[in-house]
N, C-alpha and C positions, 0 to 999 in steps of 0.2 A: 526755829522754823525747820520744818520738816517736809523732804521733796519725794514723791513717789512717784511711780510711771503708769501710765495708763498704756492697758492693754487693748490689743486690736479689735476685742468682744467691749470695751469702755470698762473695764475691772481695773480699779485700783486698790493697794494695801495699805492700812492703817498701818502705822508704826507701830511695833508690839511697845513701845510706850505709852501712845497714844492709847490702844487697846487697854492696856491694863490701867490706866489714869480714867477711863471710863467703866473701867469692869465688864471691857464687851470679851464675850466667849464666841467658841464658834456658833452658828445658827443661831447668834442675837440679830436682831434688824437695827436698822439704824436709818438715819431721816436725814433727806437732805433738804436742806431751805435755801435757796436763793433771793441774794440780796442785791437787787443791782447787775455787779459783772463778779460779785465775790458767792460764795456757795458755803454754807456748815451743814456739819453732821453734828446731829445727837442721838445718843442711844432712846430708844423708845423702848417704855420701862410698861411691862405689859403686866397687868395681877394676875397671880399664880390663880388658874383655874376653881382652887379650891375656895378662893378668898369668894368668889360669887356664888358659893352652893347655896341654897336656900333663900337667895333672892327674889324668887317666885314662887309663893305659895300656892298651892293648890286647895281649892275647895276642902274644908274638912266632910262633908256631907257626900263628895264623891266618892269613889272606889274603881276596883279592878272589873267590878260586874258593871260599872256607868260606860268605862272604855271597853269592854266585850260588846255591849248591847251598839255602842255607835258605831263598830266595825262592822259589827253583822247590821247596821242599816246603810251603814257606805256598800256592802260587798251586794246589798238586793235592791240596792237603788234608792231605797226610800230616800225623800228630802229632809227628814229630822228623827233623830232619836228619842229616844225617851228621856224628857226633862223634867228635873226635879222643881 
């Protein structure tokens, strides 16, 4: 077991054991759950931004002139653009 101190802002440190037994780095996040009167941390394991590129397809029939044409009806007001 491992005893740390809690700072007057509520900060406390992982053991650089602990840290690296989790593989936390600086600027990882980490989760705390409360059970009762006891509390855990686990590293929350986020996908690399890349892993979701292409998740959302877009129209193959749209284009760069469908989003020109609905800017230039957001910027004169109209209520709808031109839909295909």
């Amino acid at each position: 077991m491992q005893i740390s101190n809690m700072t007057s802002k509520g900060q406390v440190t992982i053991p650089a054991e602990l840290r690296r037994d989790l593989g936390l780095k600086p600027g990882d996040k980490v989760r705390f759950i409360k059970r009762g009167s006891k509390v855990s941390i686990e590293a929350v394991v986020e996908p690399p931004i890349d892993s979701i590129f292409g998740l959302l397809k877009a129209p193959r029939d749209r284009g760069i002139s469908d989003v020109d044409a609905a800017l230039a009806a957001l910027a004169t007001g109209s209520s709808k653009a031109d839909s295909k």
